[in-house]
N, CA, C and O atoms as a Tinker XYZ file with bonds, in Angstrom:
   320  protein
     1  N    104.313000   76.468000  237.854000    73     2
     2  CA   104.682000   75.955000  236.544000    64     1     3
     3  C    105.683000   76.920000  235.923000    63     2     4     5
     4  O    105.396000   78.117000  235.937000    81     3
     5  N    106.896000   76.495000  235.347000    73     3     6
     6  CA   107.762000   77.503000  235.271000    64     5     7
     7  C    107.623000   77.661000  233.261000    63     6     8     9
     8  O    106.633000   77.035000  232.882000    81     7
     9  N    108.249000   78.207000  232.305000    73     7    10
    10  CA   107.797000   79.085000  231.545000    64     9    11
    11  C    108.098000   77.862000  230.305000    63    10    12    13
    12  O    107.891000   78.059000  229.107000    81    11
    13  N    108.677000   76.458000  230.947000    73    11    14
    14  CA   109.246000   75.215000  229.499000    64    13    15
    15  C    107.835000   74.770000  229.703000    63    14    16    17
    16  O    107.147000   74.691000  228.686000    81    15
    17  N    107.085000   74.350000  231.281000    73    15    18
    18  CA   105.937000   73.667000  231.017000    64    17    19
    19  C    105.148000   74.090000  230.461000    63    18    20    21
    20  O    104.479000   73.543000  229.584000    81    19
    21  N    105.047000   75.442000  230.973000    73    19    22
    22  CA   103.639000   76.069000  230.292000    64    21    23
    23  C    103.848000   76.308000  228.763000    63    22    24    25
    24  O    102.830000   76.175000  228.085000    81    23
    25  N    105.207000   76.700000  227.989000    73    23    26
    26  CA   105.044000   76.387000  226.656000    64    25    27
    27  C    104.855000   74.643000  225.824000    63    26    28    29
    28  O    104.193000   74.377000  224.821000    81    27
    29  N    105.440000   73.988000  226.420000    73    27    30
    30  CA   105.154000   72.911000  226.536000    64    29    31
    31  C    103.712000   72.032000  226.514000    63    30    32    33
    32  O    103.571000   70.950000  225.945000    81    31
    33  N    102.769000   72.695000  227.205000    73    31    34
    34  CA   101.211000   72.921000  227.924000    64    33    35
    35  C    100.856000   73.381000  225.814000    63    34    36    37
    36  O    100.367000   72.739000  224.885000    81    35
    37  N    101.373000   74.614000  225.935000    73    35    38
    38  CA   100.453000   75.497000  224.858000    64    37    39
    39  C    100.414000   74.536000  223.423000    63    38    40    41
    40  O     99.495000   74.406000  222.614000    81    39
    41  N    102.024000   73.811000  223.445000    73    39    42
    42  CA   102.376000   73.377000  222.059000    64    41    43
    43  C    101.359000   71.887000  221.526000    63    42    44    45
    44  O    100.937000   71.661000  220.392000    81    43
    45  N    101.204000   71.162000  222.609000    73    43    46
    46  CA   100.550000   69.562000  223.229000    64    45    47
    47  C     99.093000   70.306000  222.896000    63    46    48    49
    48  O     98.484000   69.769000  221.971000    81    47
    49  N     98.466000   71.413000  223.482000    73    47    50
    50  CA    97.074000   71.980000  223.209000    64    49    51
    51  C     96.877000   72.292000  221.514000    63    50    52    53
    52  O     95.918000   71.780000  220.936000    81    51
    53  N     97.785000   73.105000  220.816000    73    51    54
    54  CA    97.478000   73.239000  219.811000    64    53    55
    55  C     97.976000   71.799000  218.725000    63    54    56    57
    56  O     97.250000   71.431000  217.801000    81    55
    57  N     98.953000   71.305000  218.965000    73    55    58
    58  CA    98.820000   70.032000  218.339000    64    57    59
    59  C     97.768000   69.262000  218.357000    63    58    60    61
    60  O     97.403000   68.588000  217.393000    81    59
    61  N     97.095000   69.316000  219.671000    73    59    62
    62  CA    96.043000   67.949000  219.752000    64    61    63
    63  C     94.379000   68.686000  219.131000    63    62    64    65
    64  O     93.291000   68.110000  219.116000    81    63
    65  N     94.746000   70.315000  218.605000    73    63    66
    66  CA    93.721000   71.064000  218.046000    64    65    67
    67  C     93.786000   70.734000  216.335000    63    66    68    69
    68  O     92.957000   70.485000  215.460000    81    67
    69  N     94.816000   70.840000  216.391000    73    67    70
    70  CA    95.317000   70.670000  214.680000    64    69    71
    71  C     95.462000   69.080000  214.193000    63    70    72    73
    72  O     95.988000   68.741000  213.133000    81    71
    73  N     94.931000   68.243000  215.106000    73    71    74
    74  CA    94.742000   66.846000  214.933000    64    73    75
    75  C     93.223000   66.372000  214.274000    63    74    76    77
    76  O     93.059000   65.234000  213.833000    81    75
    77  N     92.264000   67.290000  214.272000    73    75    78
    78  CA    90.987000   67.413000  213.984000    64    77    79
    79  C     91.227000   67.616000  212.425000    63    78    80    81
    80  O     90.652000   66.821000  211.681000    81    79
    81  N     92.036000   68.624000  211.851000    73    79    82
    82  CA    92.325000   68.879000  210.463000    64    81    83
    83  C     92.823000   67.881000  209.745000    63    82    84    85
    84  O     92.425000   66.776000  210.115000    81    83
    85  N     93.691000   67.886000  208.683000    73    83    86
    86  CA    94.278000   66.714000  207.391000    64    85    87
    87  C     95.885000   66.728000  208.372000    63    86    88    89
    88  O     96.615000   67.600000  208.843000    81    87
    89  N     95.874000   65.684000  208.335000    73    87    90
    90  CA    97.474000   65.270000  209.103000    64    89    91
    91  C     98.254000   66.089000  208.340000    63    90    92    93
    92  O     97.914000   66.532000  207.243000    81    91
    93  N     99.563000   66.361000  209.034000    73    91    94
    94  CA   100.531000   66.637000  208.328000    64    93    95
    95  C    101.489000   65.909000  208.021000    63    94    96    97
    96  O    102.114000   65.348000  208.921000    81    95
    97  N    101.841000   65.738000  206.688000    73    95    98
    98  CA   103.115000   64.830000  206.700000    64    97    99
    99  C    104.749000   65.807000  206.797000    63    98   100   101
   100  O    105.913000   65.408000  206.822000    81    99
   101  N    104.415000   66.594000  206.817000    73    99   102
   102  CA   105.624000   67.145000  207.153000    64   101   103
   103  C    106.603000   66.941000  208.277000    63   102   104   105
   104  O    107.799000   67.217000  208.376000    81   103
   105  N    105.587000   66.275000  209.241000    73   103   106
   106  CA   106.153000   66.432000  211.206000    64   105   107
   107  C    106.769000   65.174000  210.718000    63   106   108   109
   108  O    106.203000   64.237000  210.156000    81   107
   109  N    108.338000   65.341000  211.103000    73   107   110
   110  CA   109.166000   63.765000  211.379000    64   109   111
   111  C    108.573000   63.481000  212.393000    63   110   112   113
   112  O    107.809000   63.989000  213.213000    81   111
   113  N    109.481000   61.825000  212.007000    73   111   114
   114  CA   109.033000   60.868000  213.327000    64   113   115
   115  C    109.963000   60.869000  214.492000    63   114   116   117
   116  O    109.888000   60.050000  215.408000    81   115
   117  N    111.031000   62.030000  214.399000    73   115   118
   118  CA   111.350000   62.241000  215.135000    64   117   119
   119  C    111.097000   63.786000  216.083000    63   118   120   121
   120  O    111.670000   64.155000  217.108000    81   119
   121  N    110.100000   64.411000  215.339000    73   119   122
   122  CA   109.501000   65.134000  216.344000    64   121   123
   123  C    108.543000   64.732000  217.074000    63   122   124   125
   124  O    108.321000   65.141000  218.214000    81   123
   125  N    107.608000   63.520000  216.196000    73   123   126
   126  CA   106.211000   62.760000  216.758000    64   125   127
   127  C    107.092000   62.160000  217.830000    63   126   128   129
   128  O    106.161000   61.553000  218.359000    81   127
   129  N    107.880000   61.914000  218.398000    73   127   130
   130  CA   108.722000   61.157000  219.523000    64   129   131
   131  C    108.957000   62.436000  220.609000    63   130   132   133
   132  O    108.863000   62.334000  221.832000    81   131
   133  N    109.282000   63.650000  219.862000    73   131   134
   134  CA   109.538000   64.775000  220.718000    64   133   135
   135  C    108.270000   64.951000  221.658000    63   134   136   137
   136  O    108.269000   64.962000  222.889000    81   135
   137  N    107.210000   65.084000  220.808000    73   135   138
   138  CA   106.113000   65.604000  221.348000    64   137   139
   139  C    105.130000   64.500000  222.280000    63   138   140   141
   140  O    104.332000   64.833000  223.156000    81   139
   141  N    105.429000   63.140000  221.833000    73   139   142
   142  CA   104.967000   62.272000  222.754000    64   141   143
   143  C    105.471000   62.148000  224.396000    63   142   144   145
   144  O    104.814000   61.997000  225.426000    81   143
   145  N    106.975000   62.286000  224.143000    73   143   146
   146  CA   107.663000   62.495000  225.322000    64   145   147
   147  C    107.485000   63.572000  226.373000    63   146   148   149
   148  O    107.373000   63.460000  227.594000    81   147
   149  N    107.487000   65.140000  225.231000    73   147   150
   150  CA   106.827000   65.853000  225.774000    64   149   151
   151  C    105.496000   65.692000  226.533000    63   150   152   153
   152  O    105.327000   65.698000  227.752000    81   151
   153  N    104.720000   65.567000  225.695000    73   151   154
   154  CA   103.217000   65.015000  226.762000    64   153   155
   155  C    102.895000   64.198000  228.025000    63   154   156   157
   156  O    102.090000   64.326000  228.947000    81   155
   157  N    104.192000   62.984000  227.579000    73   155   158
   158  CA   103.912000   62.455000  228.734000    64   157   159
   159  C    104.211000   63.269000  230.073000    63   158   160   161
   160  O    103.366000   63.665000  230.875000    81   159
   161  N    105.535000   63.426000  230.139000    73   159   162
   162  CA   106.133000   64.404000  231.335000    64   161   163
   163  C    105.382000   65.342000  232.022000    63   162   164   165
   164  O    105.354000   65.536000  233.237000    81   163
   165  N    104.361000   66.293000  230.539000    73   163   166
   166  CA   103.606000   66.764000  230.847000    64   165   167
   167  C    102.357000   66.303000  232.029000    63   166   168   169
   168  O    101.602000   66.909000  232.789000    81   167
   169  N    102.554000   65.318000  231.790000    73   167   170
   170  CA   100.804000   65.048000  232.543000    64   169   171
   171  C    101.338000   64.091000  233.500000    63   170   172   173
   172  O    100.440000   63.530000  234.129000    81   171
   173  N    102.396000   63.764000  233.778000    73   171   174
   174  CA   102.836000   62.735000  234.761000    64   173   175
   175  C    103.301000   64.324000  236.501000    63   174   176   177
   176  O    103.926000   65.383000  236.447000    81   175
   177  N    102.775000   63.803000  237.375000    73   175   178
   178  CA   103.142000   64.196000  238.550000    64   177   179
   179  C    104.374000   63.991000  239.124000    63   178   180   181
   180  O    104.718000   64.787000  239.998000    81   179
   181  N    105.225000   62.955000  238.772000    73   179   182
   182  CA   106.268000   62.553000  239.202000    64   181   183
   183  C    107.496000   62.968000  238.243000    63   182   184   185
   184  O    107.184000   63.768000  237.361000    81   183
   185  N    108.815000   62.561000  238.273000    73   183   186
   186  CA   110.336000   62.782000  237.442000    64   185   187
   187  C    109.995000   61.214000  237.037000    63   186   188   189
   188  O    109.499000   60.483000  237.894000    81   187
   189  N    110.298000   60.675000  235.590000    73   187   190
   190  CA   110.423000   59.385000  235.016000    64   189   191
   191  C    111.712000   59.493000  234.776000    63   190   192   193
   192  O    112.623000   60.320000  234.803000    81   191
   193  N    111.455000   58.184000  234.488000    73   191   194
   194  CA   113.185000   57.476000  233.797000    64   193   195
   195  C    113.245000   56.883000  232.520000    63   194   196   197
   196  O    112.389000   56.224000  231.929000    81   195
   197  N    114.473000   57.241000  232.155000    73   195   198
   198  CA   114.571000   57.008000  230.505000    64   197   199
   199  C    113.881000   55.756000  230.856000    63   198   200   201
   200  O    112.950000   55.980000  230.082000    81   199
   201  N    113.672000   55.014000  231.197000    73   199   202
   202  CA   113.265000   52.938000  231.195000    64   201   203
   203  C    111.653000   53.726000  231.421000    63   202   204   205
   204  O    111.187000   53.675000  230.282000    81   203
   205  N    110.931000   54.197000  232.036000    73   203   206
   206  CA   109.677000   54.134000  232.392000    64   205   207
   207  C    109.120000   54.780000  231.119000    63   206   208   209
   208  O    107.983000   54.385000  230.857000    81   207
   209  N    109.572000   55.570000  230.358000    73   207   210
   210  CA   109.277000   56.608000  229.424000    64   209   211
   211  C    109.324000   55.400000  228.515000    63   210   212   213
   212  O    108.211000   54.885000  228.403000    81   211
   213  N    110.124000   54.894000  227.944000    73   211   214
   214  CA   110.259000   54.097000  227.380000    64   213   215
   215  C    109.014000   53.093000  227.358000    63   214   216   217
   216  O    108.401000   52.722000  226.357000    81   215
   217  N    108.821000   52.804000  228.451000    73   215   218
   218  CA   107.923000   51.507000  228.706000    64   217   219
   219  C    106.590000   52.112000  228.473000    63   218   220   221
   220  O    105.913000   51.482000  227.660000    81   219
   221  N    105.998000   53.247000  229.012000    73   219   222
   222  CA   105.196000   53.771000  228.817000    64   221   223
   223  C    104.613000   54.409000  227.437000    63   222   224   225
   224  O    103.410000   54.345000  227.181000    81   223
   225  N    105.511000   55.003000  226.606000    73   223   226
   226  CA   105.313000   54.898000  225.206000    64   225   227
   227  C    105.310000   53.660000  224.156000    63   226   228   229
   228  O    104.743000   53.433000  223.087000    81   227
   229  N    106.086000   53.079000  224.866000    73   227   230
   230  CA   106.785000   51.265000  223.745000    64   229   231
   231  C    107.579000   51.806000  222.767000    63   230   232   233
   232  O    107.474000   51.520000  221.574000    81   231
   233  N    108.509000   52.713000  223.311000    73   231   234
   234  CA   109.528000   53.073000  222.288000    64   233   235
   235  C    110.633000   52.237000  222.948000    63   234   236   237
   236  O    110.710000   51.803000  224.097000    81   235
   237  N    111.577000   52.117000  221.764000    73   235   238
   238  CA   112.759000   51.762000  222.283000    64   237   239
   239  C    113.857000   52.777000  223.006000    63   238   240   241
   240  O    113.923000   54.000000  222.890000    81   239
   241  N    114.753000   51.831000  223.838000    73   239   242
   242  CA   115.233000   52.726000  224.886000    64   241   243
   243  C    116.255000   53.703000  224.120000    63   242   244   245
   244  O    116.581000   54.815000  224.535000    81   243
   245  N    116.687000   53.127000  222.981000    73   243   246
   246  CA   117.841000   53.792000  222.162000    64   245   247
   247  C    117.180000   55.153000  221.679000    63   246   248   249
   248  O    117.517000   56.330000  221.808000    81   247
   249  N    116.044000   54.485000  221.036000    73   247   250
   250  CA   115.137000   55.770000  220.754000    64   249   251
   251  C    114.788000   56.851000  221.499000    63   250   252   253
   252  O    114.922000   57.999000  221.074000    81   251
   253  N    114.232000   56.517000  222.868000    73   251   254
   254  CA   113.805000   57.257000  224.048000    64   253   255
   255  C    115.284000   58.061000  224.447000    63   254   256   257
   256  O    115.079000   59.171000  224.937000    81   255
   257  N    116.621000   57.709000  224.328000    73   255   258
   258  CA   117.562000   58.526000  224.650000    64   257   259
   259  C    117.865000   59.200000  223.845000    63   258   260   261
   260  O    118.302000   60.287000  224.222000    81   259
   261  N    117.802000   58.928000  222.244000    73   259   262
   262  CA   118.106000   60.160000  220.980000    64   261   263
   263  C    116.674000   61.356000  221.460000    63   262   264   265
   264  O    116.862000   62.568000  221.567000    81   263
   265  N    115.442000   60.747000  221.670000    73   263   266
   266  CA   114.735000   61.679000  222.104000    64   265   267
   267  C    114.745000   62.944000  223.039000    63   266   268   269
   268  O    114.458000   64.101000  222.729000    81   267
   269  N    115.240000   62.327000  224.559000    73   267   270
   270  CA   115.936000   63.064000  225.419000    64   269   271
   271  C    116.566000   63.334000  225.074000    63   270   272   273
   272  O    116.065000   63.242000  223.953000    81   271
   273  N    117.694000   63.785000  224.841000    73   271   274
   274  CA   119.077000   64.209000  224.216000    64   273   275
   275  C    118.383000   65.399000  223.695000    63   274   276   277
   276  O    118.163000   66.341000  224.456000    81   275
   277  N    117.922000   65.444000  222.134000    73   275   278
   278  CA   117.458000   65.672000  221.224000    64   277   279
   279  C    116.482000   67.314000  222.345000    63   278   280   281
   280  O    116.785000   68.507000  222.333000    81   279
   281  N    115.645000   66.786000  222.925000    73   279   282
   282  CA   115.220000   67.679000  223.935000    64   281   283
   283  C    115.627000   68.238000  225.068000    63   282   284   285
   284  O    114.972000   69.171000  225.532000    81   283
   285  N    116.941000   67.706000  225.810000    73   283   286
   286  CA   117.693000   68.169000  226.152000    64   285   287
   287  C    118.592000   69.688000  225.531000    63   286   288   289
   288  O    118.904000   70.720000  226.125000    81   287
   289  N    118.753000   69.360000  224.461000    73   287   290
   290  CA   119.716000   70.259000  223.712000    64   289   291
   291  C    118.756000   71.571000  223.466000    63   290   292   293
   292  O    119.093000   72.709000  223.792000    81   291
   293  N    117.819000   71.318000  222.997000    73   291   294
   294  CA   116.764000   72.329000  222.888000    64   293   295
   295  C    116.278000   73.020000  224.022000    63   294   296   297
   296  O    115.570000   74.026000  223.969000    81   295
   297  N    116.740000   72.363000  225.225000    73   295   298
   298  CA   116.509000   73.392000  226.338000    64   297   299
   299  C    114.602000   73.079000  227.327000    63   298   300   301
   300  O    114.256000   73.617000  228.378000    81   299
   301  N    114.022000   72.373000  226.731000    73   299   302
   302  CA   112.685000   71.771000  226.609000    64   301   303
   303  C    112.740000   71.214000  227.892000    63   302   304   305
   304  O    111.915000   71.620000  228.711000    81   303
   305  N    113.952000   69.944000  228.387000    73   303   306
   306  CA   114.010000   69.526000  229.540000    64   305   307
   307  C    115.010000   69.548000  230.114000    63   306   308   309
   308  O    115.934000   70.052000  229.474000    81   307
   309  N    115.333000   69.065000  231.487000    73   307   310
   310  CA   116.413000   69.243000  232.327000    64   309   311
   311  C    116.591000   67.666000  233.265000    63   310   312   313
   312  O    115.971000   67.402000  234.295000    81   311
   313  N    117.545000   66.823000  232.613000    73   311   314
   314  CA   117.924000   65.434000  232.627000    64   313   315
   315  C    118.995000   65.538000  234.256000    63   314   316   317
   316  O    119.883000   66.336000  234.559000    81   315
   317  N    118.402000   64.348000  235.021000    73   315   318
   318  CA   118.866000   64.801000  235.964000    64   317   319
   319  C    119.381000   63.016000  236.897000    63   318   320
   320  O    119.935000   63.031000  237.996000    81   319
């Protein structure tokens, strides 16, 4: 596991810890997209595709690519 998953791993753990507390409204809905995406990847064994990610969340595909992108740039993933 190289050093994006495992922070990746830590961030998905303490989010889904701090989900027990009072929501935050602070988190955009475009990080709640970050971090869903994140998760999935996370726990999937295989490389997805913008279309499967998509399908698998029920986001839209436009959405699912500002997402990637968006995490792309941040260095988080590596689009291939």
């Amino acid at each position: 596991m190289d050093i994006y998953e495992s922070l990746a791993e830590e961030l998905i753990e303490a989010l889904d810890r701090k989900k027990k507390g009072p929501p935050h409204e602070d988190m955009s809905a475009a990080m709640r997209g970050e971090l869903a995406v994140l998760r999935l990847l996370s726990e999937e064994e295989r490389a997805l595709t913008a279309g499967e990610i998509s399908r698998l969340l029920q986001m839209t595909t436009s959405r699912i690519a500002a997402v990637l992108g968006a995490l792309e740039k941040k260095g988080l993933i590596v689009r291939s």
